[in-house]
FINU-155165 format. One record per residue (C-alpha): residue number from 1; residue in three letters; x, y negated, z. Coordinates in nm, 3 decimals. Example, Ala and Ser with C-alpha at 12.3 -4.5 7.8 and 13.67 -1.06 7.14 Angstrom:
1  ala  1.230  0.450  0.780;
2  ser  1.367  0.106  0.714;
//
This chain:
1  unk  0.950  -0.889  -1.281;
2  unk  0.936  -0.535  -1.142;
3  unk  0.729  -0.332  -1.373;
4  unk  0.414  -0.211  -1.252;
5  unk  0.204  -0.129  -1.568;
6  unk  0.189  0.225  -1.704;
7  unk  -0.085  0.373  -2.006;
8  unk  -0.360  0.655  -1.862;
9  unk  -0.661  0.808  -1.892;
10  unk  -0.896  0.650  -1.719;
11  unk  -1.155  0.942  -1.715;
12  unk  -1.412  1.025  -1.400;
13  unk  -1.275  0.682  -1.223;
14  unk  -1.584  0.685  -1.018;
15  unk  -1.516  1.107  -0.915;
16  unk  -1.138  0.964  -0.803;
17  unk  -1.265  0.693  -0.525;
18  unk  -1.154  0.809  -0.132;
19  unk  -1.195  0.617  0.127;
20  unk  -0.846  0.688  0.246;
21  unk  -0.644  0.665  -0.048;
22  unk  -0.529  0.431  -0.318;
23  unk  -0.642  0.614  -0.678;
24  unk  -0.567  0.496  -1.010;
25  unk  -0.744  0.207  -1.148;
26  unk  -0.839  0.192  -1.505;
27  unk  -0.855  -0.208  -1.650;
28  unk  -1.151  -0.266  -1.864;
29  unk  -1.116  -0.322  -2.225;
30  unk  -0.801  -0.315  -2.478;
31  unk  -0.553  -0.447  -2.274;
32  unk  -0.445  -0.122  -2.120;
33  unk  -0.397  0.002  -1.782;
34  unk  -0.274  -0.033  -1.409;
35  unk  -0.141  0.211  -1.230;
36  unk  -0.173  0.205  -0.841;
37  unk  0.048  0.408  -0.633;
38  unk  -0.153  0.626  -0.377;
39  unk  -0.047  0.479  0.029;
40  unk  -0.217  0.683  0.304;
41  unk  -0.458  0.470  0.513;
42  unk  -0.553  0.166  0.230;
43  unk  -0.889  0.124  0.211;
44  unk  -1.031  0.128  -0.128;
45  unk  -1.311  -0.118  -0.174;
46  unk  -1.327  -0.168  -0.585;
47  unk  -1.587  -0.344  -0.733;
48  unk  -1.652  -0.436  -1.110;
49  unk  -1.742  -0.871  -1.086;
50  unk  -2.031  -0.826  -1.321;
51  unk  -2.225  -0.629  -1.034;
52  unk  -2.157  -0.900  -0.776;
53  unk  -2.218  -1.140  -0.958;
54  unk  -2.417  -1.493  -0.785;
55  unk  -2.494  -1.794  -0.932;
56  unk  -2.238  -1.712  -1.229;
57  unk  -1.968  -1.719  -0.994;
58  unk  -1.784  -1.403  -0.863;
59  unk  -1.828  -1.270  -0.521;
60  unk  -1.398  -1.351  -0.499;
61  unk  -1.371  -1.701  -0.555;
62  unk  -1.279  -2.087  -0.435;
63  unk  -1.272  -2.415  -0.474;
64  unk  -0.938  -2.504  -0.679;
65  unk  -0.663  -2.737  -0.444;
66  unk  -0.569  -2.921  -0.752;
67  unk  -0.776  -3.098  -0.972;
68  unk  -0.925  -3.438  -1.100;
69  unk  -1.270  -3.505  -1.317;
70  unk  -1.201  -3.712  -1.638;
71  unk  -1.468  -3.821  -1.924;
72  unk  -1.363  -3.456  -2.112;
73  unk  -1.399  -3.246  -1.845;
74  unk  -1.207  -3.100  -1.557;
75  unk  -0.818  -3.126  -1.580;
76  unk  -0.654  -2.860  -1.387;
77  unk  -0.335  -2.995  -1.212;
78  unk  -0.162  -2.687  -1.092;
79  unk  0.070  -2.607  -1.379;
80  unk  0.221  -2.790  -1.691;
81  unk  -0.080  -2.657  -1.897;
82  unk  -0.344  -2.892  -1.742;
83  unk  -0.650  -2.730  -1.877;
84  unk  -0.922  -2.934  -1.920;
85  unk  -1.213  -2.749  -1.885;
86  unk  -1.581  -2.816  -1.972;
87  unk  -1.871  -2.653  -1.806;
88  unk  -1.838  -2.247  -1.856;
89  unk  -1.489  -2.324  -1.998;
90  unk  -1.211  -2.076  -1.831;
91  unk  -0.837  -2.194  -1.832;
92  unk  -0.546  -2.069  -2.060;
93  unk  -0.452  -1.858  -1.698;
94  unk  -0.773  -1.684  -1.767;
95  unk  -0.860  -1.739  -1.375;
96  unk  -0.997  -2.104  -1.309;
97  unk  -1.364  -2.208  -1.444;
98  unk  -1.543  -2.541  -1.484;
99  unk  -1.895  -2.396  -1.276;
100  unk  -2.125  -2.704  -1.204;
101  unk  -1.832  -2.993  -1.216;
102  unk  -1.629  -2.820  -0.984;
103  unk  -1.306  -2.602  -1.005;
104  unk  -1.306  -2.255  -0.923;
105  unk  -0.997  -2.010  -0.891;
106  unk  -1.158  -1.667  -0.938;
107  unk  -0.842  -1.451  -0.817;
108  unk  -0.904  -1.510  -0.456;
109  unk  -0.898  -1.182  -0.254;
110  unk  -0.912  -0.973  -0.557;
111  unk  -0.582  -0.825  -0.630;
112  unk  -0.541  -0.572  -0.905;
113  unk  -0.231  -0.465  -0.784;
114  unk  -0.074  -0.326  -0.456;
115  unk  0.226  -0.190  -0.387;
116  unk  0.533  -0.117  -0.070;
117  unk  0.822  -0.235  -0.286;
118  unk  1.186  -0.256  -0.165;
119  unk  1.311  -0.650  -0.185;
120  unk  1.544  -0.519  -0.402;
121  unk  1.357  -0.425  -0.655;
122  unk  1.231  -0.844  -0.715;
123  unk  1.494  -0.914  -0.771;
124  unk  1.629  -1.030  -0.433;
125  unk  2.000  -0.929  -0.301;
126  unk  2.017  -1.194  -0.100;
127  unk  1.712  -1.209  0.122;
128  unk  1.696  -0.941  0.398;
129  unk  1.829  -0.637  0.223;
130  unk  1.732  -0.327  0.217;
131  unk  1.357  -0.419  0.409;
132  unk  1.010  -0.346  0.208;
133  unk  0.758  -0.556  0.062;
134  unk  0.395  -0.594  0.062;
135  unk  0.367  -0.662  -0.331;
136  unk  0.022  -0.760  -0.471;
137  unk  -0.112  -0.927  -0.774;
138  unk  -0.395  -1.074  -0.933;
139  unk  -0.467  -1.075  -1.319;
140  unk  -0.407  -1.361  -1.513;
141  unk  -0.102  -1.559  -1.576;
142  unk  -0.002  -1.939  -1.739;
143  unk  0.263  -1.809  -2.006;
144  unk  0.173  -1.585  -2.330;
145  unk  0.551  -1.424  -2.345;
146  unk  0.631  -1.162  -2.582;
147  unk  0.797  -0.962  -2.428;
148  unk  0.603  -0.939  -2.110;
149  unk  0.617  -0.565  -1.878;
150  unk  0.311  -0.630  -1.721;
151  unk  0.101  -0.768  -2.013;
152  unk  -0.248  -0.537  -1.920;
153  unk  -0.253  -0.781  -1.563;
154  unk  -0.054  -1.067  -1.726;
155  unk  -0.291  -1.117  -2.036;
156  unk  -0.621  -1.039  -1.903;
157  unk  -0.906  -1.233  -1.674;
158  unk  -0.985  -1.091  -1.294;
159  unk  -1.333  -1.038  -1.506;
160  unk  -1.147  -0.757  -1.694;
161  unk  -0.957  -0.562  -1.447;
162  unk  -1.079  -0.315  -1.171;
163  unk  -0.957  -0.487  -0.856;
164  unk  -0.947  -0.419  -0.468;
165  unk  -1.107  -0.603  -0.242;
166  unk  -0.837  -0.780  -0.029;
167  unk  -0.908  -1.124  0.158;
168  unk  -0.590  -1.306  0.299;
169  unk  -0.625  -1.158  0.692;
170  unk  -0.628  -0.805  0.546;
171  unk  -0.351  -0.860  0.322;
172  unk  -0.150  -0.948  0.630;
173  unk  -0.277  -0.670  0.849;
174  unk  -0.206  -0.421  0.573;
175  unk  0.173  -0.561  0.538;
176  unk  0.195  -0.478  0.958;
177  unk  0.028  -0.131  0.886;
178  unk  0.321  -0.048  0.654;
179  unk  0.579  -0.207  0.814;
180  unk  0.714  -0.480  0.580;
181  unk  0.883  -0.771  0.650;
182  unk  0.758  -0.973  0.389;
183  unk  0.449  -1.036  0.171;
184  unk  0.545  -1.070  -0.254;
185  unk  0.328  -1.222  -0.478;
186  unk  0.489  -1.112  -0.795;
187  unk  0.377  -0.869  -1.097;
188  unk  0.179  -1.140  -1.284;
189  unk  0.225  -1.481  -1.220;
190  unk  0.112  -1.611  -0.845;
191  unk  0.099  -1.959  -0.967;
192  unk  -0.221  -1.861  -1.118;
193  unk  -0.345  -1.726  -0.813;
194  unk  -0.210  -2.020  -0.612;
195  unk  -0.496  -2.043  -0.322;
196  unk  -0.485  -1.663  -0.281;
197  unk  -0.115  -1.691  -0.214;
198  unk  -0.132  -2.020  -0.014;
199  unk  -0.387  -1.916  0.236;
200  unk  -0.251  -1.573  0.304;
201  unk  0.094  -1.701  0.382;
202  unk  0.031  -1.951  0.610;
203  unk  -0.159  -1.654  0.801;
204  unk  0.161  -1.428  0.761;
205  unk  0.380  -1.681  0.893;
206  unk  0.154  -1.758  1.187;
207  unk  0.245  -1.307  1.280;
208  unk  0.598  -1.378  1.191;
209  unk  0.601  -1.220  0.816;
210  unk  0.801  -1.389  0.553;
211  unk  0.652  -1.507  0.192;
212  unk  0.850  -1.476  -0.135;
213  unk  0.724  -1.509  -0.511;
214  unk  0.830  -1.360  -0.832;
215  unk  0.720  -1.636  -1.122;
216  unk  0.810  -1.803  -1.410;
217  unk  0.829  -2.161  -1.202;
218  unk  0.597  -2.307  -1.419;
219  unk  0.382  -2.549  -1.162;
220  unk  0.371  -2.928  -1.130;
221  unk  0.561  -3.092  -0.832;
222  unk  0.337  -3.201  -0.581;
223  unk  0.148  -2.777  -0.555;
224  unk  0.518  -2.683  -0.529;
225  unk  0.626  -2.881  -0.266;
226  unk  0.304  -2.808  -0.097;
227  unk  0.370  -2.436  -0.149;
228  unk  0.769  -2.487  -0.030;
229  unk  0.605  -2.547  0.308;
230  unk  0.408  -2.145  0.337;
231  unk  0.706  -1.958  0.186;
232  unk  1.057  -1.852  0.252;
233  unk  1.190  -1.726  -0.109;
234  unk  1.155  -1.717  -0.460;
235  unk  1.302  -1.549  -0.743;
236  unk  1.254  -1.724  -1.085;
237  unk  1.261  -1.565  -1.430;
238  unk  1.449  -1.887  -1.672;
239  unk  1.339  -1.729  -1.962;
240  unk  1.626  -1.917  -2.163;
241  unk  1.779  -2.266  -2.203;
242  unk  1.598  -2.388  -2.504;
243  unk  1.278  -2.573  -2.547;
244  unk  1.152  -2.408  -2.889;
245  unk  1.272  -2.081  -2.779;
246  unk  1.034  -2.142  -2.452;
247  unk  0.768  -2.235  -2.678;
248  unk  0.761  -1.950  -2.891;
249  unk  0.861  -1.701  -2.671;
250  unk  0.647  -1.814  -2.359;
251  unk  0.434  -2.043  -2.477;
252  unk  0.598  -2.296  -2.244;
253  unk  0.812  -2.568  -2.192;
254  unk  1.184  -2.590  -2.053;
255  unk  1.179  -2.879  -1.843;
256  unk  0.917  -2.816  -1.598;
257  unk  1.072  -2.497  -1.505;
258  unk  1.461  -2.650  -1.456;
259  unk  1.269  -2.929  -1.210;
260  unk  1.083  -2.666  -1.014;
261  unk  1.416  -2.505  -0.978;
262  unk  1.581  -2.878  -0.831;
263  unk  1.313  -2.864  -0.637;
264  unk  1.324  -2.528  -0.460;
265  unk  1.638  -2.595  -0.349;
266  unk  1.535  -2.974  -0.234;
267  unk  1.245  -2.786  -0.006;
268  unk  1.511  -2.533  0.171;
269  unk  1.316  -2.198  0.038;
270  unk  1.560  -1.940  -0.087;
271  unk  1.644  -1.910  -0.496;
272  unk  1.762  -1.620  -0.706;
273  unk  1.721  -1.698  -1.051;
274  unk  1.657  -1.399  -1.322;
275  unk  1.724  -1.428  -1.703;
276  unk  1.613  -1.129  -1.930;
277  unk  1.881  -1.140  -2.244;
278  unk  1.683  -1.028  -2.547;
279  unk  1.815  -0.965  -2.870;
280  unk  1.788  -1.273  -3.129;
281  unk  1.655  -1.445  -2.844;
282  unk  1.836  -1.532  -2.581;
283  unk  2.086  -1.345  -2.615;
284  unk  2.275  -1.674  -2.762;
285  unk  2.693  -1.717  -2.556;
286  unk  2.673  -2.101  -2.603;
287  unk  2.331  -2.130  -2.505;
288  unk  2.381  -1.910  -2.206;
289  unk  2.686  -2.118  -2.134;
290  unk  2.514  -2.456  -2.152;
291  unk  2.218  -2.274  -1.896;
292  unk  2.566  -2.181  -1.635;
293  unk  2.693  -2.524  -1.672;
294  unk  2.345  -2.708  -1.585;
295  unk  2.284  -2.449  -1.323;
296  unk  2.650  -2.539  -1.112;
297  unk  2.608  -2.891  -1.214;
298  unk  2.295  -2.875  -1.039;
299  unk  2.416  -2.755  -0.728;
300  unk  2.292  -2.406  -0.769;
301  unk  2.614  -2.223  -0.778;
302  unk  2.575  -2.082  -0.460;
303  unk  2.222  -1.920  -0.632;
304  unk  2.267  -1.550  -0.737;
305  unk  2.187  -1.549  -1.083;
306  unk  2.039  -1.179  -1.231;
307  unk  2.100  -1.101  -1.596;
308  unk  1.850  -0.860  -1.705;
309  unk  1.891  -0.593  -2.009;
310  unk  1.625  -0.594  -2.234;
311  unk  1.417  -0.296  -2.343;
312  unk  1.123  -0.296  -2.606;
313  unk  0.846  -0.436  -2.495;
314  unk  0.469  -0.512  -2.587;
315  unk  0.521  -0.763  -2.874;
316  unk  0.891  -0.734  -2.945;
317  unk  0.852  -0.326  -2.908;
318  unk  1.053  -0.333  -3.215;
319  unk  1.376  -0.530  -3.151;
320  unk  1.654  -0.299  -2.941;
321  unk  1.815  -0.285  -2.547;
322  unk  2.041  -0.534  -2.527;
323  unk  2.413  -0.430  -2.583;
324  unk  2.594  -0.392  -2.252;
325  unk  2.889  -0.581  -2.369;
326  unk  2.637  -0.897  -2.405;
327  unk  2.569  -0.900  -2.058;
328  unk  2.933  -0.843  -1.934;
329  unk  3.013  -1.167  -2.153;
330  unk  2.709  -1.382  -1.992;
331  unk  2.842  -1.262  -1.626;
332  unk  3.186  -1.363  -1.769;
333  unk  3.073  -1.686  -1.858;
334  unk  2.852  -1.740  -1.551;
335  unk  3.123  -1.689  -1.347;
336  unk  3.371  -1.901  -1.541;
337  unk  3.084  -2.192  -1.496;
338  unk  3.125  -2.140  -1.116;
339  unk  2.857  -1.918  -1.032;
340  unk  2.944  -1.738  -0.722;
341  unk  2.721  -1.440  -0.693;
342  unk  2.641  -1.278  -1.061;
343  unk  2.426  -0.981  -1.114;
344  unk  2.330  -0.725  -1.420;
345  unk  2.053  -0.529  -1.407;
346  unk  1.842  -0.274  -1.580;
347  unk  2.177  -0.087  -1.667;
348  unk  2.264  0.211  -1.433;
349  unk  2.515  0.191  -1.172;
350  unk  2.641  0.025  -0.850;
351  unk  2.932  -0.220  -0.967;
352  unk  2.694  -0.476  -1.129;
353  unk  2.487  -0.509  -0.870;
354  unk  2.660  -0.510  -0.554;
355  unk  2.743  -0.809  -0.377;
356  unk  3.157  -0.881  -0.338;
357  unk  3.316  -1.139  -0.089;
358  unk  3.405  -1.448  -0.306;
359  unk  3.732  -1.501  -0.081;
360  unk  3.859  -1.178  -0.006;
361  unk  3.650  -0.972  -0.291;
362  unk  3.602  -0.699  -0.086;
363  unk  3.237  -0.501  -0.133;
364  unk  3.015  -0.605  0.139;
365  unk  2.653  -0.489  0.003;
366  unk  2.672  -0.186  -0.185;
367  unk  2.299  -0.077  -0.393;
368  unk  2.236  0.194  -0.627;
369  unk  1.934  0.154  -0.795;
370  unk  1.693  -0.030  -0.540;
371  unk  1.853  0.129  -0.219;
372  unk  2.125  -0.081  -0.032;
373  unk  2.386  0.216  0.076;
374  unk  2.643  -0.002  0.245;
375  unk  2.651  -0.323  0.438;
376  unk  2.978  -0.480  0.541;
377  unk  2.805  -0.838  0.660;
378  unk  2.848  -0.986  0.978;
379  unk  2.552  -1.223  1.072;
380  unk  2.563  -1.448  0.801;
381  unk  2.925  -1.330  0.713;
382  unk  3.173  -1.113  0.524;
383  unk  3.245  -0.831  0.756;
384  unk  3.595  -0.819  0.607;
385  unk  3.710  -1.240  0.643;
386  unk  3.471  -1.379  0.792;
387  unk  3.359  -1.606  0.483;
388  unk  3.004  -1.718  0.479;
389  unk  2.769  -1.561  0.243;
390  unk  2.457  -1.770  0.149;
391  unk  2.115  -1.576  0.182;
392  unk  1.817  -1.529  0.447;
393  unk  2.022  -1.212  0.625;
394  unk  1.803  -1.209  0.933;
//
């Protein structure tokens, strides 16, 4: 996930607030920080929840989709977790409460994080290059991972950051004012925020905007299937190919993740799968081997697969980058599986993450850094032979 989170001081806040302008956001408590990037034009209404407070619910809230009342309490049937939740209790995703025997998401409207991204930068390389991206986020997220970029959002309750106020009409009308194609819920982890994401893209796609999420895939079937329906692409971090690694890592499971990916491709909404190779991690050649040979077994070979470098991070801040020669071997032996269209990032560069013509090899999408320099495609096409490249190009 594009990184978003940076440290600051958080000093005279209240002397920073314009009317016209994004400002820098401090979040409350030890978590950290969140930077937002100033965009002419954005309104700025920031509120702290504890003064809006009504009837111990926040002012930002509503009704969970999926849910079911049992003897112990409310079990939350969005993700794998399925929190059950008594009265007052909040869910592992810090934003879902049990308030009077009904479900409430509290990251509706709320987002903590805003940002014009290029598609690029998701990763995608194979949904409408070189366009931008309305990116937002709420706090709050349904994996505990070590090594996670965005940890301050990630690993803390909408209660604890300093968020902008952001209903689902505005979100779209603010995606028009800044001319993006496309709305991303990424950052955190928009399963979490799954009504805030749901209801705001089936308002984009009534203007004609497109939906895509950044997330760890980690939602039950029937939510996903539902959500297939509002949204046009997702890229999904498989944080390895191991169960126990998953658990200690993530604080997750394997499976779930491997169906949701069957399953995206089942619904027709565009894939690009990311894998971030840390050190003593998942950095394992057999492992990654047995993860290409499930993923072309499965149909997906046609899915661009992104190999991410490592760099210290929150609770691994001591372990190194990932050796460059790691990730050469893991394209090696993606592409030996059958994988079509294989990608390394984080490294510096053009070669690695530029798009070739599987027939005639020729380059046909040239990027350095997040900017797409040359395009050789046709339609749907190589420019060069005529072969078809699979991706949302239009």
């Amino acid at each position: 996930m594009a990184k978003v989170v940076t440290l600051f001081r958080a000093c005279k806040m209240s002397e920073k607030i314009s009317k016209r302008n994004f400002v820098k956001s401090a979040i409350i408590g030890a978590a950290g920080a969140v930077s937002m990037t100033k965009m002419k034009g954005m309104s700025t209404d920031m509120h702290r929840h504890d003064e809006l407070e009504r009837d111990n619910l926040w002012k930002w809230s509503k009704e969970c989709f999926y849910y079911e009342i049992t003897p112990r309490g409310l079990k939350c049937q969005l993700c794998p977790n399925e929190c059950i939740l008594k009265p007052g209790d909040t869910s592992l995703c810090r934003n879902r409460v049990n308030f009077r025997d009904k479900l409430y998401s509290i990251a509706y409207g709320n987002p903590c994080a805003m940002h014009v991204d290029p598609i690029e930068k998701k990763p995608f390389y194979h949904f409408l290059p070189g366009s931008r991206s309305f990116s937002i986020a709420t706090a709050g997220c349904n994996f505990a991972c070590l090594n996670c970029q965005n940890w301050a959002i990630s690993q803390a309750s909408p209660k604890e950051t300093r968020n902008y106020d952001l209903m689902p009409p505005r979100v779209v009308e603010e995606t028009s004012k800044y001319n993006c194609v496309s709305i991303a819920y990424t950052y955190s982890e928009p399963v979490t925020f799954y009504e805030y994401v749901y209801d705001t893209s089936v308002i984009a796609h009534s203007k004609g905007i497109r939906n895509v999420i950044v997330s760890n895939g980690y939602i039950n079937e029937k939510p996903l299937r539902n959500l297939c329906k509002v949204i046009d692409g997702a890229t999904i971090d498989l944080k390895s190919f191991d169960n126990t690694t998953y658990l200690k890592l993530n604080a997750g499971e394997l499976q779930p993740v491997l169906n949701s990916l069957k399953i995206f491709k089942e619904e027709g909404v565009w894939l690009e799968i990311s894998n971030l190779v840390i050190p003593g991690w998942s950095d394992n050649l057999d492992m990654i081997k047995r993860m290409c040979d499930w993923l072309a077994q499965s149909g997906l070979q046609d899915t661009p697969l992104h190999f991410l470098r490592f760099q210290p991070m929150y609770k691994l801040s001591q372990l190194p980058p990932t050796p460059v020669q790691v990730l050469q071997k893991a394209k090696k032996i993606a592409q030996q599986a059958g994988i079509r269209f294989v990608y390394i990032g984080n490294i510096g560069g053009s070669e690695e993450i530029s798009t070739y013509c599987p027939r005639c090899k020729k380059l046909i999408i040239e990027r350095k850094g997040h900017t797409v320099t040359a395009n050789h495609m046709k339609a749907s096409n190589c420019g060069f032979c005529g072969e078809k490249i699979p991706g949302v190009w239009s």
